[in-house]
C-alpha positions in Angstrom: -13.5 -25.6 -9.5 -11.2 -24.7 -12.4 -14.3 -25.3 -14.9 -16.4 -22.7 -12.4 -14.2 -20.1 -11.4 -12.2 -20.0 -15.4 -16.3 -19.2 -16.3 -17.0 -17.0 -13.6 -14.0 -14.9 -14.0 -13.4 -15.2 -17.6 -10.1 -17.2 -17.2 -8.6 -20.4 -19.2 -7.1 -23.2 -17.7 -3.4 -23.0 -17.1 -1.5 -25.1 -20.2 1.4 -27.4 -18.3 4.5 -25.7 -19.5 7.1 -26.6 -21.8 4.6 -29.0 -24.1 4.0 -31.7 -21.4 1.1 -33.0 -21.9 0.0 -32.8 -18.2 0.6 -31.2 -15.2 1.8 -34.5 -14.1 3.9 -35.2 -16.3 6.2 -31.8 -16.3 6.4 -32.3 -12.2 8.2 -35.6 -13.1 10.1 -34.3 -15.7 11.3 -32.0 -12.8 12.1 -35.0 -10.9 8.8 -34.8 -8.0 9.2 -38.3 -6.6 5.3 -40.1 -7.1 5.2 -40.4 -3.7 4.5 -36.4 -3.1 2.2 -36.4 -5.7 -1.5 -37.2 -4.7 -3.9 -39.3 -6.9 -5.2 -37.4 -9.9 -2.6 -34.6 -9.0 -1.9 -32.6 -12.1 -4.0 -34.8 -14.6 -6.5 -32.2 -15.4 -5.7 -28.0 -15.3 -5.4 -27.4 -11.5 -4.7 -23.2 -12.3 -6.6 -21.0 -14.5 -5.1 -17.6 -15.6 -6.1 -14.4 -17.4 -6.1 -14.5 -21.0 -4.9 -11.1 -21.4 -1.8 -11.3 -18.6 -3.4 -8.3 -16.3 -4.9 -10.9 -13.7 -3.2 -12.8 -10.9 -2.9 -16.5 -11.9 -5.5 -18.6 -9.0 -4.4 -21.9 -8.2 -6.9 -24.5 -6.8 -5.1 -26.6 -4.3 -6.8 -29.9 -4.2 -7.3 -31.3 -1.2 -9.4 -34.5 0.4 -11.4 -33.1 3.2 -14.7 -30.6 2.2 -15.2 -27.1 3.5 -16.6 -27.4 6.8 -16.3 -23.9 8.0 -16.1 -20.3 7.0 -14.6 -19.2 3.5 -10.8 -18.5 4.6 -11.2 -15.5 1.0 -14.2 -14.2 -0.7 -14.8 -12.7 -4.0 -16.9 -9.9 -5.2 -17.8 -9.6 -8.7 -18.3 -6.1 -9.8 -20.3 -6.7 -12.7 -23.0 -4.0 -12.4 -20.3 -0.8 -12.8 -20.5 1.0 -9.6 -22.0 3.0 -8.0 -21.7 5.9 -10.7 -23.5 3.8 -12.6 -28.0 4.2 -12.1 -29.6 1.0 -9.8 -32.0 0.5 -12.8 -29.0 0.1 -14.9 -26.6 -2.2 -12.9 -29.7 -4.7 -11.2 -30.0 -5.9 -14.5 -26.4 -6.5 -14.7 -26.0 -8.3 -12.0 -29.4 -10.0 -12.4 -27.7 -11.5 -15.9 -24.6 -12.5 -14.2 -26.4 -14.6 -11.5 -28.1 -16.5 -14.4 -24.7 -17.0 -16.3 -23.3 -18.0 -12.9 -26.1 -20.5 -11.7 -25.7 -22.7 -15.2 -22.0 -22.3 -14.8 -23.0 -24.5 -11.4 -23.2 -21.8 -8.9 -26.5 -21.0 -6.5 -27.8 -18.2 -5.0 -27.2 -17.7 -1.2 -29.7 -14.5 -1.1 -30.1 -11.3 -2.9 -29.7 -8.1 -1.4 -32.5 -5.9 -3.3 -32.3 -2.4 -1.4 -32.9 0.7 -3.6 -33.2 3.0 -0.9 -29.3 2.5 -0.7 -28.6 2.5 -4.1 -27.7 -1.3 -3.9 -28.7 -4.4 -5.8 -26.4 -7.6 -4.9 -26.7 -11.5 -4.8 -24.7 -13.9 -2.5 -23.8 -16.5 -4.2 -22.2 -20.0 -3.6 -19.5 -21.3 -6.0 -20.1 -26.0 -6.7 -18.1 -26.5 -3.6 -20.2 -24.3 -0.9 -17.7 -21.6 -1.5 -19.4 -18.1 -0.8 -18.8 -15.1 -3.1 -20.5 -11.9 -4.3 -21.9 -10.6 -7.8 -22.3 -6.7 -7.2 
């Protein structure tokens, strides 16, 4: 997930602090007991985080069931500009985006195509069944 979303959202992976060289390792430099940690906990980037500092940090919380029922967030991708912004303009937009997104991993739930409304979308699913938007 942190692979996916970093790409989708144009994120990094979240650096362990203070030049550990894992996750893992600077929770037992804080003295987290083994015990509380789960298997594979903190080996690999678990967080991504903006670049630039402006966007909240996302955290990806592993755990050892799969989703079984209805997304409990959802994003929405505003890729195309608006609705300021001509139909003819931002379908293409978001058209581009669903590509980028379905090599990053992600598939296409359905596309909303109605420019009698003004509106071009595509409902999307992220590699774990995760539903989002690309607008």
């Amino acid at each position: 997930m942190v692979a996916f979303w970093a790409e989708a959202l144009g994120y990094v992976p979240e650096p362990p602090p203070g030049g550990h060289p894992t996750w893992r390792a600077y929770w037992a430099a804080l003295g987290v007991p083994e015990a509380e940690l789960p298997a594979g906990a903190g080996d690999i980037p678990e967080s991504i985080i903006d670049p630039e500092g402006r966007g909240p940090r996302v955290w990806f919380q592993q755990v050892p069931e799969p989703k079984v029922a209805k997304n409990r967030w959802h994003f929405d991708l505003k890729v195309g500009g608006g609705r300021d912004v001509p139909l003819d303009v931002r379908a293409p937009r978001v058209k581009a985006e669903v590509g980028r997104l379905v090599k990053a991993g992600a598939t296409v739930l359905r596309i909303s195509d109605e420019p009698d409304m003004g509106h071009y979308a595509a409902a999307m699913h992220d590699p774990e069944g995760n539903e989002f938007d690309v607008v």
